[in-house]
MIZATI-972867 format. One record per residue (C-alpha): residue number from 1; residue in three letters; x, y, z. Coordinates in nm, 2 decimals. Each point is the difference from the previous one (the first is absolute). Layout:
N
NUM / ALA / X / Y / Z
...
This chain:
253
1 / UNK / 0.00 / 0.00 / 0.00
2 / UNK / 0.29 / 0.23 / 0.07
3 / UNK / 0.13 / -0.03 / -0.33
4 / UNK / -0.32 / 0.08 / -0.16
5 / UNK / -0.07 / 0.32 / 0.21
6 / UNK / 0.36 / 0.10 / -0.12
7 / UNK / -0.10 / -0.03 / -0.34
8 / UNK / -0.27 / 0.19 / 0.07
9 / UNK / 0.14 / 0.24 / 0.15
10 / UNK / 0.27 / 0.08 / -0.26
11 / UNK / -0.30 / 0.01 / -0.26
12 / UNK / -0.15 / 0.27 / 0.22
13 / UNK / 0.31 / 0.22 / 0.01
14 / UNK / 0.03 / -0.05 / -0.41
15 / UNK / -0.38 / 0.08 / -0.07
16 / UNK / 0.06 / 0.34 / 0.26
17 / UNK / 0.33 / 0.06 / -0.18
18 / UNK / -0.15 / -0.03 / -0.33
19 / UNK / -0.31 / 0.24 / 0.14
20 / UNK / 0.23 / 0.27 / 0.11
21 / UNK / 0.12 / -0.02 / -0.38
22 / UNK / -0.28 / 0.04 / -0.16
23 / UNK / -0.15 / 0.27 / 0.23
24 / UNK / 0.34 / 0.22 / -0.07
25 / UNK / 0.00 / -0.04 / -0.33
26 / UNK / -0.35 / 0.05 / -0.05
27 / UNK / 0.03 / 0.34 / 0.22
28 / UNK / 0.30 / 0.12 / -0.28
29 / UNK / -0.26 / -0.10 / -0.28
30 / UNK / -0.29 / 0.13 / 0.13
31 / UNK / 0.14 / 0.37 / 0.16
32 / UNK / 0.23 / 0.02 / -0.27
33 / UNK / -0.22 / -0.06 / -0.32
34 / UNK / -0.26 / 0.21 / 0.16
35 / UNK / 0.23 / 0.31 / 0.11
36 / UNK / 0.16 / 0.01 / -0.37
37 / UNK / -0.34 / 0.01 / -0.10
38 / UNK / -0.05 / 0.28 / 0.19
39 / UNK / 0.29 / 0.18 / -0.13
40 / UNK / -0.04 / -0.08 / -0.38
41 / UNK / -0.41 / 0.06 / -0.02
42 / UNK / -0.29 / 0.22 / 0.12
43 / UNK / -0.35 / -0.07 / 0.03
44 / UNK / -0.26 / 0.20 / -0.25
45 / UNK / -0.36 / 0.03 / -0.01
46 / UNK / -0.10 / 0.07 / -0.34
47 / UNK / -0.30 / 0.28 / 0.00
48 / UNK / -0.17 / -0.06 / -0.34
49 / UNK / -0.09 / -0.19 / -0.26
50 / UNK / 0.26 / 0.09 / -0.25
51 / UNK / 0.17 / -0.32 / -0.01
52 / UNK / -0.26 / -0.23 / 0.02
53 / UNK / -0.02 / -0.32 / -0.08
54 / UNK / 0.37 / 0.02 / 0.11
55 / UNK / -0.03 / 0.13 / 0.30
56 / UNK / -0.34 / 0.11 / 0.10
57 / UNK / -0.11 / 0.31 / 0.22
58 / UNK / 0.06 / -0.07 / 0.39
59 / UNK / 0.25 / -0.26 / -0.04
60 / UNK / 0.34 / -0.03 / 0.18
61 / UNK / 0.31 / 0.00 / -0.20
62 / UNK / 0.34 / -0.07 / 0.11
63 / UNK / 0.23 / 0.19 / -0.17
64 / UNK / 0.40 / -0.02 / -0.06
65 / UNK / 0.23 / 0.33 / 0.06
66 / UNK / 0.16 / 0.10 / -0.32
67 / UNK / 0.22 / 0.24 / -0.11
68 / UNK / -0.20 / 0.17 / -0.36
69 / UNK / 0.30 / -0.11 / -0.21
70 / UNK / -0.13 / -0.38 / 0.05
71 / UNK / -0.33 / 0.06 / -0.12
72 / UNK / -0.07 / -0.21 / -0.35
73 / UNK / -0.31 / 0.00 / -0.26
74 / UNK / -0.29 / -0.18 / 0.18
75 / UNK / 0.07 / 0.07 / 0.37
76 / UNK / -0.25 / 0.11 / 0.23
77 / UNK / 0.12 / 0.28 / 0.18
78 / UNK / -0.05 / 0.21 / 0.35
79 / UNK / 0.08 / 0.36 / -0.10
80 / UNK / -0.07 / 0.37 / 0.09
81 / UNK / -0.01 / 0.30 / -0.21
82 / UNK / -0.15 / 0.31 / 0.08
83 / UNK / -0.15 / 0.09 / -0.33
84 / UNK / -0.19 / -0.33 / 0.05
85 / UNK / -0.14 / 0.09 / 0.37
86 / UNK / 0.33 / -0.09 / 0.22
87 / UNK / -0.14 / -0.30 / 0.12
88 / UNK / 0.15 / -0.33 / -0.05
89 / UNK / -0.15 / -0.15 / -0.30
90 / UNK / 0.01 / -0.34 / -0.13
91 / UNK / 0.04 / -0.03 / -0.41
92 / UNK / 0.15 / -0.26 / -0.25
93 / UNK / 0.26 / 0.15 / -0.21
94 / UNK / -0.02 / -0.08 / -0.34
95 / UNK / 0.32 / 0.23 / -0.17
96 / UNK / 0.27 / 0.16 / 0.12
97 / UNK / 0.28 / 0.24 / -0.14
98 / UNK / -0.03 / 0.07 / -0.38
99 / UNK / -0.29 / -0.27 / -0.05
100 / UNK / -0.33 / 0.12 / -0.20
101 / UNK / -0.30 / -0.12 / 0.19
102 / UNK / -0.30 / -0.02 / -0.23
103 / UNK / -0.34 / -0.14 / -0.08
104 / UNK / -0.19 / -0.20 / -0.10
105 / UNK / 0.09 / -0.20 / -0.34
106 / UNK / -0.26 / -0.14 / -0.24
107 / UNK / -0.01 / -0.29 / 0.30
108 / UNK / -0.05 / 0.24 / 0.26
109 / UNK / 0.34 / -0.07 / 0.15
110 / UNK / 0.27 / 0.23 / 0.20
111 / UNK / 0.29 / 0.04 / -0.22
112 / UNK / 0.36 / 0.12 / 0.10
113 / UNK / 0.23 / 0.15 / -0.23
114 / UNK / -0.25 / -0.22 / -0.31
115 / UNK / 0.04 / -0.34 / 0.22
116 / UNK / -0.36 / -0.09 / 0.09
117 / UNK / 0.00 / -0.10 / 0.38
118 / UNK / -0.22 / -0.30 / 0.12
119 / UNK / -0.15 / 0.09 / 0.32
120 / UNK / -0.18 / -0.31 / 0.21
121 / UNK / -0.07 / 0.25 / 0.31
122 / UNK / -0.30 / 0.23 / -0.23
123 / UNK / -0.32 / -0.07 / 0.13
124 / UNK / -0.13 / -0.28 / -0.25
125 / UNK / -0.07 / 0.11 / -0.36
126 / UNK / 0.11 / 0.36 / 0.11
127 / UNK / 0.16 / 0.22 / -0.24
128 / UNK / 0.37 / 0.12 / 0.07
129 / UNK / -0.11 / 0.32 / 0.06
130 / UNK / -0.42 / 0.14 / -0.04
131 / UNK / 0.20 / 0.35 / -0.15
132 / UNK / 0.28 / 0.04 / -0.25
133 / UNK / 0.28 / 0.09 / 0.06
134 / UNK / 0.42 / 0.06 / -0.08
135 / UNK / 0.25 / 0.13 / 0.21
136 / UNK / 0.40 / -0.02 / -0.01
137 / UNK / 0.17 / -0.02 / 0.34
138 / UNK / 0.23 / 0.26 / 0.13
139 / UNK / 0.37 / -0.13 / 0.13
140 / UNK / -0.04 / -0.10 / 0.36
141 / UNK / -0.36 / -0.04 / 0.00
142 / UNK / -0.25 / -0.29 / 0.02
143 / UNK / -0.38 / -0.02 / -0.17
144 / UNK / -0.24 / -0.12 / 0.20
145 / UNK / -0.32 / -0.13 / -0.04
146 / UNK / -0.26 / -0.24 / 0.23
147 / UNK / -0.14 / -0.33 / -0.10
148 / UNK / -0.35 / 0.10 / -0.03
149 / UNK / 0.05 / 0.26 / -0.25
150 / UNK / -0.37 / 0.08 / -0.03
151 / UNK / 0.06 / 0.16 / 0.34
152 / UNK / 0.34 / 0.08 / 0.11
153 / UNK / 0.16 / 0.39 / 0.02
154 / UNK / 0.35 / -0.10 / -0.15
155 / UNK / 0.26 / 0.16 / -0.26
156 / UNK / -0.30 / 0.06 / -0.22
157 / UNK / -0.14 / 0.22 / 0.22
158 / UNK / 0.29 / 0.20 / 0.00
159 / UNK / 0.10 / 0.00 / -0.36
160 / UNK / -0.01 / 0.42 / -0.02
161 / UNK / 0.18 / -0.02 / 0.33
162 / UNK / 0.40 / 0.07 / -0.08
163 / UNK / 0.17 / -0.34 / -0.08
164 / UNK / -0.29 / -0.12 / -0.17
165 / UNK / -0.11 / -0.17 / 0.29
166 / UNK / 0.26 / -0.18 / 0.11
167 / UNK / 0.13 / 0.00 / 0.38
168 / UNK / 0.35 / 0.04 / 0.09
169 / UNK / 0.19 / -0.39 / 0.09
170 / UNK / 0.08 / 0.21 / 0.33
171 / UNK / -0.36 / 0.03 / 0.09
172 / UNK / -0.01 / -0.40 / 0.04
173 / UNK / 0.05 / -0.11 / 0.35
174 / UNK / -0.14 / -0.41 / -0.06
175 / UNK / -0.03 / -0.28 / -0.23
176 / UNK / -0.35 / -0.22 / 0.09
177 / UNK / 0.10 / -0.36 / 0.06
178 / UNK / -0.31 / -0.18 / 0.16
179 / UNK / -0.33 / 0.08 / 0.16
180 / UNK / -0.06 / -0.08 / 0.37
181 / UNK / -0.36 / 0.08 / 0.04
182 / UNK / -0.26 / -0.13 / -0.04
183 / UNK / 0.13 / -0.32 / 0.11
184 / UNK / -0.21 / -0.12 / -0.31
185 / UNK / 0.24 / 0.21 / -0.22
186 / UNK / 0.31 / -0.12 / 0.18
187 / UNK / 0.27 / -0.05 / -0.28
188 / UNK / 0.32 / 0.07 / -0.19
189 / UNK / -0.09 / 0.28 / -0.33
190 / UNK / 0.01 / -0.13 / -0.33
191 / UNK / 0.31 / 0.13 / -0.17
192 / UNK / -0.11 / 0.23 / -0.36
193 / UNK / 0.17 / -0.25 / -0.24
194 / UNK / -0.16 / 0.19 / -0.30
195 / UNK / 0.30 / 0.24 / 0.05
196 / UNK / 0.28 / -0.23 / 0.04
197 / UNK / 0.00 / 0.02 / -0.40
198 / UNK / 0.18 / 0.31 / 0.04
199 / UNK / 0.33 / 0.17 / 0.07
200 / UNK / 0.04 / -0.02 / 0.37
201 / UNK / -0.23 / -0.28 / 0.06
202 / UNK / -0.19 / -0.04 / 0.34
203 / UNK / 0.08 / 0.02 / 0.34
204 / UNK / 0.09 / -0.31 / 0.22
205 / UNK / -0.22 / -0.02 / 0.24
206 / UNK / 0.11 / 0.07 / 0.34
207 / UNK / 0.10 / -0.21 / 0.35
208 / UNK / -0.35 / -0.03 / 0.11
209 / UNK / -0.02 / -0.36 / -0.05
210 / UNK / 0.31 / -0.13 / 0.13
211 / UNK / -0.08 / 0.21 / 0.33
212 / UNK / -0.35 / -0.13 / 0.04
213 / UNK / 0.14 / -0.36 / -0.01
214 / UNK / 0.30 / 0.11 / 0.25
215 / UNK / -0.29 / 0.12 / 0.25
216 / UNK / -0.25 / -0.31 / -0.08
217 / UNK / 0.27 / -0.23 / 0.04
218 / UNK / 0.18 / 0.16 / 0.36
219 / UNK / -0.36 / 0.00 / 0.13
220 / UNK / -0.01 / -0.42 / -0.04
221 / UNK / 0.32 / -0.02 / 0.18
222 / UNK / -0.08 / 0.20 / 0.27
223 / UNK / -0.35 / -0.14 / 0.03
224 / UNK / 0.15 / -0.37 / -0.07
225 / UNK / 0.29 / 0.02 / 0.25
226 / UNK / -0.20 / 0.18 / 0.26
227 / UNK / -0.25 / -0.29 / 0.01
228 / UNK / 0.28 / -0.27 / 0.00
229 / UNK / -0.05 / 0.02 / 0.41
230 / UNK / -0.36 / -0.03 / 0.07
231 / UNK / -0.01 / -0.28 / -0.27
232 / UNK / 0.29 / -0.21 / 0.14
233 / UNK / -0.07 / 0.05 / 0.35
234 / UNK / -0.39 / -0.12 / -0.05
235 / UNK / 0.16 / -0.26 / -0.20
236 / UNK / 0.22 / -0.11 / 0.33
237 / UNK / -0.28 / 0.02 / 0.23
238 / UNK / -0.20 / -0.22 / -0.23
239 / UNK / 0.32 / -0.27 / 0.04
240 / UNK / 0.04 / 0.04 / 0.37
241 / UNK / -0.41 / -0.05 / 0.02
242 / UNK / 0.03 / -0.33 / -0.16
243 / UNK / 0.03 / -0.31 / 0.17
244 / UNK / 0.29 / -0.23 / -0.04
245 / UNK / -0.04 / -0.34 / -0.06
246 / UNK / 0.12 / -0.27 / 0.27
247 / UNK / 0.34 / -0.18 / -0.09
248 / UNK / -0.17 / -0.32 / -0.06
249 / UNK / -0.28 / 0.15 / -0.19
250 / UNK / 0.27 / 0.16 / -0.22
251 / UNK / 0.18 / -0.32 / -0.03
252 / UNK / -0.24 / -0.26 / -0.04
253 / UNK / -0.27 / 0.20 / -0.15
């Protein structure tokens, strides 16, 4: 018997060493991945319906800090600019410096600089744009316009304004990467592939991912090693509650 409540004692330590492990670990995942998060993005509410079906009016977005020089064709940006209101806005940018921005073709599409764009995030059977329109974009500057273009204020809005719309890459603060709420909305943002066609291509997206799974996955530790204890020690009272068999019993039976 000795020998066997060794054993089961050096299992004990293991399973409480192992515990310990997991519970550290799972603390560096989960505080870690959740304060880079903190310092990469910032929550937004969105205050219209501008972008829907995208993102729809009331919904949480979690957006990542950018500088304006990373922003690409078909981003979905947080930006300010006081001819617009000074408020921050949300938009998807569809050209930047020296592009011409203009529709619609005979297939009621969005070209840039004569490349028709394909464009997934319209409302269904939309047009590109209910308005015509052409603008060229000033150096350093961004066009803008929402996702339900039957009702968005964007660069079109502005066209008489000086730059022809456009808003300065300095006025961009954020680069949308996910929604967060409704919890029915919860997910990554499709990336605009119908830009990747041109120079530049389309942004990458950004660490969201990566840091949700660091968080999910140091919750589990912790949450697994903490319960290590409770579960082996109701496991041991279980063994100590249970009668042992007589020697004869064990031999003969």
């Amino acid at each position: 018997m000795s020998g066997a409540r060794r054993t089961d004692d050096g299992h004990g330590r293991t399973g409480r060493r192992l515990s310990g492990v997991a519970v550290a670990v799972g603390c560096v995942l989960f505080l870690g991945g959740f304060a880079w998060a903190a310092l990469l993005y910032r929550p937004y509410a969105v205050p219209s319906h501008s972008m829907a079906p995208t993102i729809d009016q009331g919904t949480r977005v979690l957006a990542e800090r950018i500088d304006g020089d990373e922003v690409r064709r078909g981003d979905v940006v947080v930006f300010k600019d006081k001819v617009w209101g000074d408020l921050p806005m949300i938009k998807r940018v569809v050209g930047v410096d020296g592009d011409t921005v203009a529709c619609c073709d005979r297939q009621g599409k969005l070209t840039v600089n004569g490349t028709p764009i394909e464009e997934p995030y319209l409302p269904e059977g939309a047009p590109a744009s209910p308005t015509e329109f052409s603008a060229t974009v000033p150096a350093g500057k961004l066009f803008l316009l929402g996702d339900h273009r039957s009702d968005s204020l964007d660069s079109r809005k502005h066209l008489t304004d000086q730059g022809n719309g456009a808003v300065s890459r300095d006025a961009v603060s954020a680069r949308v990467d996910a929604t967060a709420w409704p919890l029915g909305d919860l997910g990554m943002l499709d990336r605009a592939g119908g830009f990747a066609q041109l120079p530049g291509g389309t942004s990458e997206p950004g660490p969201l991912r990566p840091l949700t799974i660091a968080v999910v996955a140091g919750a589990v530790l912790i949450l697994g090693g903490a319960a290590y204890g409770p579960i082996a020690g109701l496991a041991g009272r279980r063994r100590a509650r249970r009668p042992e068999r007589p020697a004869e019993e064990a031999v003969h039976g």
